[in-house]
C-alpha positions as CSV (number, residue, x, y, z in Angstrom):
1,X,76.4,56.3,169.9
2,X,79.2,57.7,171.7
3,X,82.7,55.1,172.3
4,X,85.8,56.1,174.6
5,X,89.1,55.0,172.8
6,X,91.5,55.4,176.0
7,X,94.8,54.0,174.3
8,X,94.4,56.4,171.1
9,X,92.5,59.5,173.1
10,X,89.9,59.4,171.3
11,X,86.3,59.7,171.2
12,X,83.9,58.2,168.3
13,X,80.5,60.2,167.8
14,X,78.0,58.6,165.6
15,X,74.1,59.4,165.0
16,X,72.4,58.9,162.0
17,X,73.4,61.6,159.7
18,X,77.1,62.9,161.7
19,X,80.1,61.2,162.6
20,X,82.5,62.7,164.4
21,X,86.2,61.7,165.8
22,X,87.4,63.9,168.6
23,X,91.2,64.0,169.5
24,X,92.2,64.8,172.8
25,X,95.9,63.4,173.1
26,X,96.9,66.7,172.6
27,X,94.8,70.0,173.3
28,X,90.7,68.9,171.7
29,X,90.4,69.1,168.1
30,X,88.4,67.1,165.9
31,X,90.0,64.5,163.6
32,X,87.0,63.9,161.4
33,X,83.2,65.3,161.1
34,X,81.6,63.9,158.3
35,X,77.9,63.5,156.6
36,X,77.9,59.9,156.6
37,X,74.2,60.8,154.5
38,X,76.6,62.8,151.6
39,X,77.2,61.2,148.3
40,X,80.5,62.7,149.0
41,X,82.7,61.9,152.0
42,X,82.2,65.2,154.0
43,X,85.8,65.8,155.9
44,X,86.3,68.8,158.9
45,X,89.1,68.9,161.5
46,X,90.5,71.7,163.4
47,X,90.5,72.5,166.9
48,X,88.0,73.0,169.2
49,X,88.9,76.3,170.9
50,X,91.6,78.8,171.1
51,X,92.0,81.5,173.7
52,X,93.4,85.0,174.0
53,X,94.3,86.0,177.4
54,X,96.3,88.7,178.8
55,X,97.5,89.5,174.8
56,X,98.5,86.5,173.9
57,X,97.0,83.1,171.8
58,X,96.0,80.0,173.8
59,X,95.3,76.9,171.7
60,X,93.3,74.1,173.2
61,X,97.3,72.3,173.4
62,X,98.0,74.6,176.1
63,X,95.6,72.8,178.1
64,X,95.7,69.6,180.0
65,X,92.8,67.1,179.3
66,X,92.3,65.8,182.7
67,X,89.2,63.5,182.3
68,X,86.9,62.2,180.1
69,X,82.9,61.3,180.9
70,X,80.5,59.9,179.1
71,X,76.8,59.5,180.7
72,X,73.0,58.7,178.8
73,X,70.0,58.5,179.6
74,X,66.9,57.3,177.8
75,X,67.0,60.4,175.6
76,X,70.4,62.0,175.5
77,X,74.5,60.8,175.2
78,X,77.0,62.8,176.5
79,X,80.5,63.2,176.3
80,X,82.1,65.6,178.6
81,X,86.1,66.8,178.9
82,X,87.7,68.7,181.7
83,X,90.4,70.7,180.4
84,X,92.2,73.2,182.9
85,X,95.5,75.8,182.3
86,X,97.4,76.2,185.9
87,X,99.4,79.0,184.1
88,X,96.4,81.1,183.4
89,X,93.7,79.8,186.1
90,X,91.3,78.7,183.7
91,X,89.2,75.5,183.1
92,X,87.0,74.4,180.5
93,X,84.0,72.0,180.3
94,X,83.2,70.9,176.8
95,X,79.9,69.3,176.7
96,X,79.2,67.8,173.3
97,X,75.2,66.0,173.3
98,X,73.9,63.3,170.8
99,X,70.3,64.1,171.5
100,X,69.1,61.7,168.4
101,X,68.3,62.6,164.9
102,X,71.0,64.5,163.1
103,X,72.3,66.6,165.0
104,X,74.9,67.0,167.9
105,X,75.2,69.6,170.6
106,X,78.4,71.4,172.0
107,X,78.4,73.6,174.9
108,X,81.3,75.2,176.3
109,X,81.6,76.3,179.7
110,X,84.6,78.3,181.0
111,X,86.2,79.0,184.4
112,X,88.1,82.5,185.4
113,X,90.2,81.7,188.7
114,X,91.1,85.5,188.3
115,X,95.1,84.8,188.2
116,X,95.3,88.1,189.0
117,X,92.6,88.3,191.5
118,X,90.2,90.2,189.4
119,X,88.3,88.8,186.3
120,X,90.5,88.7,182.8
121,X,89.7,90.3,179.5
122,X,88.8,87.1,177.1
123,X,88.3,86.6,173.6
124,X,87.4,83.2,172.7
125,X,87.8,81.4,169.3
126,X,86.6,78.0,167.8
127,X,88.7,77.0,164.5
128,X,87.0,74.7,163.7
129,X,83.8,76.1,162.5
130,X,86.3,77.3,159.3
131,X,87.6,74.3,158.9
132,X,83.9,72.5,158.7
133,X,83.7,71.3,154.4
134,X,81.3,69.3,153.4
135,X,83.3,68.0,149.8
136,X,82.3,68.7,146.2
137,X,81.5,72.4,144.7
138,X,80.9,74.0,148.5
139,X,79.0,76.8,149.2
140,X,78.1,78.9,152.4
141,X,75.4,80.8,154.3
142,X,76.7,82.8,157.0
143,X,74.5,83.9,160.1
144,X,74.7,87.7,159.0
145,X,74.8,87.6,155.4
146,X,72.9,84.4,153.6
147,X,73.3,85.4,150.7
148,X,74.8,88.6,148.7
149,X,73.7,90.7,145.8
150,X,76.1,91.8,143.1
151,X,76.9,95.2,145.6
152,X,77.7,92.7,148.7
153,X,74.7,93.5,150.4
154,X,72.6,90.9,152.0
155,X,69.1,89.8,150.3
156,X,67.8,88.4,152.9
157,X,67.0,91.0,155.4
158,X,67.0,90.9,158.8
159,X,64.7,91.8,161.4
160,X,65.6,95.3,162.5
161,X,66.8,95.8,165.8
162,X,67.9,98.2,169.3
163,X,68.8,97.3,172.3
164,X,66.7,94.0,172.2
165,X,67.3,91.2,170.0
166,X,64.6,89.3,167.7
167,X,65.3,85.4,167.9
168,X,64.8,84.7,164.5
169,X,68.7,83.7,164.0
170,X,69.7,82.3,160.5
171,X,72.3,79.6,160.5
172,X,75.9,78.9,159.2
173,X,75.3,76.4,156.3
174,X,77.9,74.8,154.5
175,X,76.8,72.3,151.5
176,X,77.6,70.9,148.4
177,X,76.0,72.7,145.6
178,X,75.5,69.2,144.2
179,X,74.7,66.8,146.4
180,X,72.9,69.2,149.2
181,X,75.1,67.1,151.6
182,X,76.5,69.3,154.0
183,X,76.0,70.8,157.5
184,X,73.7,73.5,159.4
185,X,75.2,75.3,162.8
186,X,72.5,77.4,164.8
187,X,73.6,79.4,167.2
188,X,71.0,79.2,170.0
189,X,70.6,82.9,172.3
190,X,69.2,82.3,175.5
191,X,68.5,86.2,175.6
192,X,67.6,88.8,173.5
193,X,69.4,91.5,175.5
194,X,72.4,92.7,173.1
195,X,74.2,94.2,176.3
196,X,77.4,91.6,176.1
197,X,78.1,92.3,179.9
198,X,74.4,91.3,181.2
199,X,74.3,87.6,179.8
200,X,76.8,84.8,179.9
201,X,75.6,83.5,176.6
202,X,77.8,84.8,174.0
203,X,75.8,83.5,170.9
204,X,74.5,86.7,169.8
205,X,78.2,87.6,168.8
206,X,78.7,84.5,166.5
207,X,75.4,85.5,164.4
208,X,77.2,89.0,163.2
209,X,79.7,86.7,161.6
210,X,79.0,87.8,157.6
211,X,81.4,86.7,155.6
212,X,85.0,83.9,155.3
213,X,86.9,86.6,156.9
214,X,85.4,86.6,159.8
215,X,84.5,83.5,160.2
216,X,88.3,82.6,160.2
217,X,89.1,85.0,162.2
218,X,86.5,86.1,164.6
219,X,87.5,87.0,168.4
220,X,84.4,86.9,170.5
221,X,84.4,88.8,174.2
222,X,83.4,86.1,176.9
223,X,82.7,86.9,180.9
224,X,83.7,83.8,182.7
225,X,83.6,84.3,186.7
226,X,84.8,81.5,188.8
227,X,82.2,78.8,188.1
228,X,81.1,77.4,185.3
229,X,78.7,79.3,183.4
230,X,77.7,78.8,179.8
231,X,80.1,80.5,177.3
232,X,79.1,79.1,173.5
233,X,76.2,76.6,172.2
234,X,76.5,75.4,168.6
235,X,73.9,72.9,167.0
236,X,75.0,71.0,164.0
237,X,72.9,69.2,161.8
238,X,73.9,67.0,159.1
239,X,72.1,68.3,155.8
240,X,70.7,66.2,152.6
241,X,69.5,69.3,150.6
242,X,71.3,71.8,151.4
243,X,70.7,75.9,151.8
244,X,66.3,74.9,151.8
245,X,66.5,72.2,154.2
246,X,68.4,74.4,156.8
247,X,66.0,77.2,156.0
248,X,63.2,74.9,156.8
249,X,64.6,73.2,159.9
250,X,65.4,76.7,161.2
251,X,61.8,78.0,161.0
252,X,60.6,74.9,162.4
253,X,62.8,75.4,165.4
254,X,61.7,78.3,165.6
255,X,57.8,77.8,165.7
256,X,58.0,75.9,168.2
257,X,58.8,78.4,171.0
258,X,55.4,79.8,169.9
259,X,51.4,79.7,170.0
260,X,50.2,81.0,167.1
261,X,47.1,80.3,167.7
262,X,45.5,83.6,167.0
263,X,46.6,83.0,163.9
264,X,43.6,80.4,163.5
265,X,40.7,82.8,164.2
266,X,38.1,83.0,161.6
267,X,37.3,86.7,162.2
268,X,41.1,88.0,161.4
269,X,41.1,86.0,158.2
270,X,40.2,88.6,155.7
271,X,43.3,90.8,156.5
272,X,45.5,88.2,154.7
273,X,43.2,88.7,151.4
274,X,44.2,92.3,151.0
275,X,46.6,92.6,148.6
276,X,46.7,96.6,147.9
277,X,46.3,98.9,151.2
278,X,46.0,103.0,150.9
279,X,47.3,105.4,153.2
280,X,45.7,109.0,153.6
281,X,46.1,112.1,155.4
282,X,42.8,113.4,156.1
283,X,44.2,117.0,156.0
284,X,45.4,116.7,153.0
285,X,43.7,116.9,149.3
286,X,43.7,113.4,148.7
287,X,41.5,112.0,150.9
288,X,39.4,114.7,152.0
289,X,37.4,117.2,150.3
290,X,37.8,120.7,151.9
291,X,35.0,122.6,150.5
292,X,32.0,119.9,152.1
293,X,34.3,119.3,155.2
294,X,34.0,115.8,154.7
295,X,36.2,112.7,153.5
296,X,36.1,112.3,149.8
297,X,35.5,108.2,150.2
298,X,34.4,108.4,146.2
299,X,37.3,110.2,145.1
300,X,39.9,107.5,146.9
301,X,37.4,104.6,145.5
302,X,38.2,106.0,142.1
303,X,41.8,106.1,142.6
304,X,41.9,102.7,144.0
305,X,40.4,101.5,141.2
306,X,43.5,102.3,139.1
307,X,45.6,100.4,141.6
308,X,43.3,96.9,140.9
309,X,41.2,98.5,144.2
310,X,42.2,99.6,147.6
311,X,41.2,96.7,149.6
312,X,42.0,98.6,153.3
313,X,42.6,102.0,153.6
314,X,44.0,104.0,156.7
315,X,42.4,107.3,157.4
316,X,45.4,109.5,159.5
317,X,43.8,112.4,161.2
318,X,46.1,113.5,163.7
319,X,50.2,113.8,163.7
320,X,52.1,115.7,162.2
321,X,49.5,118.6,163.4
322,X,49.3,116.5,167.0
323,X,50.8,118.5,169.7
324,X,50.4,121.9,168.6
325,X,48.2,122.7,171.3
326,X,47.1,120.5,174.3
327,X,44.5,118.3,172.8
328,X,45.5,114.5,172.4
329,X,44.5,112.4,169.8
330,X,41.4,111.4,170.9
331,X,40.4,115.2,170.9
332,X,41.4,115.1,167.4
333,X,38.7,111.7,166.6
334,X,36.5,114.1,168.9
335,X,37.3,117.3,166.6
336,X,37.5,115.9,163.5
337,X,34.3,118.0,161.1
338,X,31.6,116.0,162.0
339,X,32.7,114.5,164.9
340,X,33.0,110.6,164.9
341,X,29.7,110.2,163.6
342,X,31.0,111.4,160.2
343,X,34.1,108.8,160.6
344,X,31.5,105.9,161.1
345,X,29.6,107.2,157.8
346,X,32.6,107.1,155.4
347,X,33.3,104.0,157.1
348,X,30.3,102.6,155.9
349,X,30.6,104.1,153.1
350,X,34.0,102.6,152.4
351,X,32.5,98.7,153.9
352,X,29.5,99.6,150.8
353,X,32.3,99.5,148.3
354,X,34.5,96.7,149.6
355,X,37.4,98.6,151.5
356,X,37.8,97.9,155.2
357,X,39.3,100.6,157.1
358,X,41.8,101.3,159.6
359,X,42.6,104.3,162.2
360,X,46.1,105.0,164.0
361,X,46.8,104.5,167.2
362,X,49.6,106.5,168.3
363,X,51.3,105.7,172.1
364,X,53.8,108.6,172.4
365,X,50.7,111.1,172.8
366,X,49.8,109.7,176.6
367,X,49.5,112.8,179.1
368,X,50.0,111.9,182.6
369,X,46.3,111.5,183.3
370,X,46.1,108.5,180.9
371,X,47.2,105.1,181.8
372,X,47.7,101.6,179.8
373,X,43.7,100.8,180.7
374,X,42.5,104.3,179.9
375,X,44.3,104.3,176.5
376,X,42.5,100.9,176.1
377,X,39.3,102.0,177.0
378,X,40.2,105.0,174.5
379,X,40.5,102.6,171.3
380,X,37.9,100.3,172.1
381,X,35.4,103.9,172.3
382,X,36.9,104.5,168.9
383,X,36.1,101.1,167.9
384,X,32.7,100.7,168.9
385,X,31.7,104.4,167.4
386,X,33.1,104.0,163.7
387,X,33.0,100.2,163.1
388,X,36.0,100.1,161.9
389,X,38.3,97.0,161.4
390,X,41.6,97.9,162.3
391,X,44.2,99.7,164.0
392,X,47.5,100.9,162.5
393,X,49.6,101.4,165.4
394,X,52.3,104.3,165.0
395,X,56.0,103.4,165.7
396,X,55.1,100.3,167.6
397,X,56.4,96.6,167.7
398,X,53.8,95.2,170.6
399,X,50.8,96.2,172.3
400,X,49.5,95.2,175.6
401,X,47.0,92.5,175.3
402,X,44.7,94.0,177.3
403,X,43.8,96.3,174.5
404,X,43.1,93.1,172.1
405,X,41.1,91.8,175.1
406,X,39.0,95.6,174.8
407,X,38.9,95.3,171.0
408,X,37.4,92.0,170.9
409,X,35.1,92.9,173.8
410,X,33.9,95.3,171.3
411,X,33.3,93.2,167.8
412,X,35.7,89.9,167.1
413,X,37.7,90.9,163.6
414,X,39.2,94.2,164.5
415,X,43.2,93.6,163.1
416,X,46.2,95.2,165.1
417,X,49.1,96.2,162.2
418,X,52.3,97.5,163.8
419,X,54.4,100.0,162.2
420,X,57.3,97.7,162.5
421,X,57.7,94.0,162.9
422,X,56.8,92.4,166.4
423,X,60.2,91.7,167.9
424,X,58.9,90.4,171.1
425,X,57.4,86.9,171.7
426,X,54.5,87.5,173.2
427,X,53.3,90.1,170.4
428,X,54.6,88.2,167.5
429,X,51.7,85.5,168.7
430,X,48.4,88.0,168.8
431,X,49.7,91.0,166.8
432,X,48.8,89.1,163.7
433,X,49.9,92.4,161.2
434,X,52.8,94.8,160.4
435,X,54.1,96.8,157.9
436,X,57.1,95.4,156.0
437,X,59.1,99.4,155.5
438,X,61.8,100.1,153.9
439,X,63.5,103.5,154.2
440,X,65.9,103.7,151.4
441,X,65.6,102.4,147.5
442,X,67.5,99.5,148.6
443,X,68.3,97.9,144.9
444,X,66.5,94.5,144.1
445,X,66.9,91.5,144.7
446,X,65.7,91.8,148.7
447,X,63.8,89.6,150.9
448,X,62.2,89.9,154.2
449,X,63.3,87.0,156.6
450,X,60.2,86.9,158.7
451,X,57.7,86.8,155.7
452,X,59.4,83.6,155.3
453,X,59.4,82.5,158.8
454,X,56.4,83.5,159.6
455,X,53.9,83.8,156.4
456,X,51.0,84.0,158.2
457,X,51.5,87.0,159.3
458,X,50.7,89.5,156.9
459,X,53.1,92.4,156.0
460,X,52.4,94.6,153.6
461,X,55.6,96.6,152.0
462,X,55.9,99.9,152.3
463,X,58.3,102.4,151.3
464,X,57.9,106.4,151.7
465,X,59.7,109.4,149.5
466,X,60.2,106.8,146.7
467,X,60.5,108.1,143.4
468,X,60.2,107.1,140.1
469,X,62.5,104.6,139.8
470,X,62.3,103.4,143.5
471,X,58.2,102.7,143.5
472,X,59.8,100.6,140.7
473,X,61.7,98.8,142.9
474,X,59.3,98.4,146.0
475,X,56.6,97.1,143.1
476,X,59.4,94.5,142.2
477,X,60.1,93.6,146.1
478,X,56.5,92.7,146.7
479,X,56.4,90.6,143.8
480,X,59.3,88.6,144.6
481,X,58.7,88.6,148.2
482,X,54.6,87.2,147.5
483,X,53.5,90.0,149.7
484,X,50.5,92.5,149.5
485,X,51.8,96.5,148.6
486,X,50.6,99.9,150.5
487,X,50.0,102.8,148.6
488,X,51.2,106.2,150.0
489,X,51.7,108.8,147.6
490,X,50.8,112.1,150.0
491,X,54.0,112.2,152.0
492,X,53.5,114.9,154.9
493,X,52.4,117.0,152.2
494,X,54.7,116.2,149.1
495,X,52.7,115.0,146.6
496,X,54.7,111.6,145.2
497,X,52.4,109.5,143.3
498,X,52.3,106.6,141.2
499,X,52.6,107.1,137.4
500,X,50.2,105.4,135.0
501,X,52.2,102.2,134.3
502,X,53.0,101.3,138.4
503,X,49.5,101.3,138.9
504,X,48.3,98.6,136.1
505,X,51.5,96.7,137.0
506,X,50.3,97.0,141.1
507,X,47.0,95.7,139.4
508,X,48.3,93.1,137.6
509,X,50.3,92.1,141.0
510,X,47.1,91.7,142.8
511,X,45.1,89.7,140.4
512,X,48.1,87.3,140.6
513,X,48.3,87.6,144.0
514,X,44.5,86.9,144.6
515,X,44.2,84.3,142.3
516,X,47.2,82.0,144.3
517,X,46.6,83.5,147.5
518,X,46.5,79.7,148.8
519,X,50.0,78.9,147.3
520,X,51.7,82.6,148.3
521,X,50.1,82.4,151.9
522,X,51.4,78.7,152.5
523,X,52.9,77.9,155.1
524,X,56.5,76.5,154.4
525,X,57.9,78.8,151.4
526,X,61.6,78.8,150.9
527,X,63.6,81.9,150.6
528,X,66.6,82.2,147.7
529,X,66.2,79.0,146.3
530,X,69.5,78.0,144.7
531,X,69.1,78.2,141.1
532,X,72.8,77.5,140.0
533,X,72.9,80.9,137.9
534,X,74.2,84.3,139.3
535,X,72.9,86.4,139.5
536,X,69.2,85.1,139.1
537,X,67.1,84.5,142.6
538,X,64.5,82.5,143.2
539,X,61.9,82.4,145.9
540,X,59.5,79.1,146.7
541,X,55.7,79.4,147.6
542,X,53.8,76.2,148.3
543,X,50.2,75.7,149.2
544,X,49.9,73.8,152.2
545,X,48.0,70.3,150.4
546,X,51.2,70.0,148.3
547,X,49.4,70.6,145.0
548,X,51.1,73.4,143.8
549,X,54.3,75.6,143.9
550,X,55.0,79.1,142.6
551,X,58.7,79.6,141.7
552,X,59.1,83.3,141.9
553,X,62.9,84.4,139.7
554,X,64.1,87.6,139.9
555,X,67.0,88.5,136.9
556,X,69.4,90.7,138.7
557,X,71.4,91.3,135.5
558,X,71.1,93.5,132.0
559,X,70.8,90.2,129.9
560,X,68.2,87.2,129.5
561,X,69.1,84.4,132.0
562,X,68.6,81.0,131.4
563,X,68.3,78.3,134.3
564,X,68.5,74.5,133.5
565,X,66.7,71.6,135.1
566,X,66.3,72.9,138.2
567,X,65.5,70.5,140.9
568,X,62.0,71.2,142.5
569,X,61.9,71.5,146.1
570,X,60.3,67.7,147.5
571,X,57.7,68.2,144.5
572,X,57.0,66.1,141.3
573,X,55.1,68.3,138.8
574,X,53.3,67.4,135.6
575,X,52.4,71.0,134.6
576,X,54.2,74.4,134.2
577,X,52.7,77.8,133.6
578,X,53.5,81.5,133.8
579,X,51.7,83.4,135.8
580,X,53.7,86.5,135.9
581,X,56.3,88.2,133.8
582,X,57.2,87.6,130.6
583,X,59.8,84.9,129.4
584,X,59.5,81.4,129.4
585,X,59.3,78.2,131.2
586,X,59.0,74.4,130.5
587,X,59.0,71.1,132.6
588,X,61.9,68.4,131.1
589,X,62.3,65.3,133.2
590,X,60.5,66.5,136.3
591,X,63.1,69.9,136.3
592,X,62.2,73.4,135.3
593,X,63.5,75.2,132.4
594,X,63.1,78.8,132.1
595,X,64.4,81.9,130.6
596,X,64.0,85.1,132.3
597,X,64.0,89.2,131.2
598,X,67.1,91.3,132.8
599,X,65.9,92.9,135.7
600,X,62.5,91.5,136.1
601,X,61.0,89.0,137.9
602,X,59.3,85.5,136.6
603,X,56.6,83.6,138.4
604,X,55.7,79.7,137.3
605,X,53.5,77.4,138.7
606,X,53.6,74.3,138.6
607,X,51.0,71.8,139.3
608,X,51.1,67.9,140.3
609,X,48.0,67.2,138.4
């Protein structure tokens, strides 16, 4: 409901979880912007923009309000205010939406009238975002930087980037650590180009804010022209449980620009039940045996076994020896000692003990004879003479879908795993695999944000020239992240393997994994659960009937931590057990108690029956 207050210049904004009070006697700020839903009164004011133009500081005062329009129809309500600066030929529209629900809209749209006949250098500012509190013991998420480890660094990690942006975009979140009364602001980017001159949307600066600093003080380059385009869209959303609910009303916002749908098929299921994947050169001694000219498939069973058993493995027969001559790699599939008739019999001998295997695709190696359709023709050959049941494609994050439309042409089942993460829409919905690779020993506690976002697609973690310590510390991430592990110990050559403890404690990891594959593959986890202890972690997994959760802690300290009566997210439980780690854990009045080892990680279940 949106009411006009003409003798106090004022407009009153009420839905069913926000209330806001906007002032525009003098410049636009807001007087109030409460959680009416918060056992606290929530308070915010501050003003709604400030400008710097031609090196100097333009409050929202500086400009004159000239009208005020409201307008609804059957879905939204609309407040609009026309704000224009003779002085520096600008105007601003400021659009702010009650579309229903709990959240309101604001859109700001500015006008250049090129005072001095060309377009001005802009930095635009809103102050109030800093000033937004939502009472009590407040804490914040920032778009950049959710949450930090004891080095600064952010757990949560983002999907890496170039020149083209993902659209998974976390929001700013501000709560009470109490109450979970508070607010969400999403930043919505209409494109994923990063090039700040080629769009008028200037979102994708506000998500690099990381930290207090800058979002107090953040300056962010706008390119009006003389009409109105869009400058700036927030989102707010009045919160009742804080950090999760935002995660999950993100995610859900998210989904629904997309058709997973190939997500659903029967015959791509089993790639989700892998939990340990093997990597091999087939040049090197680890995977092939030199003396019969053949691939040892025994000798990597044997190893697997060690690791709990190598439920995929990819055979890599080409790069870094690719492109020392003029064959391609389809030569080398062609070349290989036995030709691809002694790739389909260790693949069938791999399918006779339970591995499925994968072969590389690699795109760089395209001569100018071969086209998009060629190379597709080229895999689905592959396919159809070694029955395998995957692709691992090298250094890619999509893949035409003509080539799934060959593949399946071929045998339904055969999985496409990307290097990297799909960044792109289109491949995010039928590229249903990737690897999840680090490249340093980033130190624990880290999480990757589309495992959360998007569990069903599977994503293995990967980490190459890790040593001792480090495989430590990737074994660690794929437990706390409920995510399946790759082994690759022959790097280009240099033999790095797994010592004797890492592989019963992979083992160990994939019983668990296995046994709650339902609850660790659901479909709604939440990431960094707050547990009201620093520095301990916690990561939900729910199965998708609402029978069970996993609470997954990770101790990021050199001494036992305890947390105390933790609040279970939207679940009543009856029973607790551990299913991982050692320390302990107890249900008291619905909450969870537990106690957990310094530097390791703690996994409880708990059950509603």
């Amino acid at each position: 409901m949106i009411k006009v207050f003409q003798d106090r210049k004022t407009v009153d904004i009420r839905n069913c979880a926000l209330h806001a009070v906007v002032d525009y006697s003098c410049g636009l700020r807001f007087s109030e912007f409460s959680n009416t839903r918060g056992a606290l009164p929530g308070s915010g004011s501050g003003s709604l923009f400030t400008l710097n133009v031609f090196g100097r500081d333009y409050s929202s005062a500086d400009f004159v309000c000239e009208d005020v329009i409201c307008a609804k129809d059957e879905k939204v309500e609309m407040a609009t205010f026309l704000l224009s600066c003779d002085a520096l030929r600008l105007k601003l529209r400021l659009h702010i939406l009650d579309e229903g629900g709990n959240s309101l809209r604001i859109l700001y749209q500015l006008y250049d009238g090129y005072r001095e006949g060309v377009p001005s250098v802009i930095f635009f500012h809103i102050p109030f975002l800093a000033a937004l509190a939502s009472g009590g013991r407040q804490e914040k998420y920032y778009p950049a930087c959710t949450l930090r480890d004891k080095s600064g660094a952010d757990v949560l990690h983002r999907m890496r980037e170039s020149f083209y942006s993902a659209d998974i975009i976390m929001p700013l979140v501000v709560c009470d650590l109490d109450s979970g009364s508070g607010f969400s602001v999403s930043f919505p980017v209409r494109s994923d180009l990063t090039d700040l001159g080629s769009v008028q949307n200037i979102n994708s600066q506000f998500i690099q804010i990381s930290c207090e600093e800058e979002l107090a003080c953040h300056r962010v380059r706008v390119n009006p022209d003389a009409s109105f385009n869009d400058t700036a869209e927030l989102v707010i959303t009045g919160l009742a449980e804080g950090w999760p609910e935002a995660f999950d009303l993100c995610r859900r916002q998210w989904r629904a620009q997309y058709d997973f749908a190939e997500y659903d098929r029967e015959d791509l299921q089993w790639f989700r039940g892998c939990a340990v994947h093997q990597f091999t050169f087939l040049y090197g001694k680890e995977g092939f045996d030199h003396q019969r000219q053949q691939i040892d498939v025994e000798r990597l069973v044997r190893e697997g076994q060690e690791f709990g058993g190598f439920d995929t493995v990819i055979l890599w027969n080409q790069y870094p020896r690719l492109g020392v001559d003029e064959r391609t790699q389809w030569n080398f599939y062609d070349d290989f000692p036995g030709g691809r008739a002694a790739l389909r019999r260790a693949v069938d001998q791999f399918h006779a003990h339970g591995a499925r295997v994968l072969l590389p695709f690699i795109p760089w190696d395209r001569n100018e004879a071969e086209s998009t359709e060629s190379m597709g023709d080229e895999l689905a050959r592959i396919a159809r003479d070694t029955d395998l049941d995957g692709f691992h494609l090298d250094t890619m994050q999509t893949l035409p879908y003509s080539m799934r439309e060959k593949l399946d042409q071929v045998r339904p089942g055969i999985v496409l795993e990307t290097q990297s993460h799909p960044m792109k829409k289109r491949t995010m919905e039928y590229v249903t695999a990737s690897w999840d690779e680090f490249w340093s020993a980033d130190p624990m506690p880290e999480v990757d944000v589309f495992r959360f976002m998007h569990p069903r697609h599977a994503a293995p973690v990967i980490g190459r020239w890790l040593r001792m310590q480090d495989k430590d510390t990737l074994i660690k991430r794929a437990e706390f992240g409920g995510a399946s592990i790759v082994v690759w110990q022959d790097i280009f050559g240099r033999w790095m393997p797994y010592n004797q403890a890492q592989k019963q404690r992979i083992a160990r990891w994939k019983r668990v994994f296995l046994d709650h594959l339902e609850i660790y593959m659901g479909l709604n986890p939440i990431p960094l659960y707050p547990t009201g202890v620093q520095p301990v972690y916690c990561n939900v997994f729910q199965d998708d009937g609402g029978q069970k959760q996993i609470y997954a802690f990770y101790n990021d300290s050199d001494q036992v931590r305890q947390v105390k009566d933790l609040k279970l997210w939207r679940f009543s439980a009856r029973q607790s057990e551990i299913i991982l780690g050692e320390g302990t854990a107890q249900l008291s009045g619905g909450r969870l108690n537990a106690s957990i080892q310094p530097g390791e990680g703690l996994h409880v279940l708990v059950s509603a029956v």
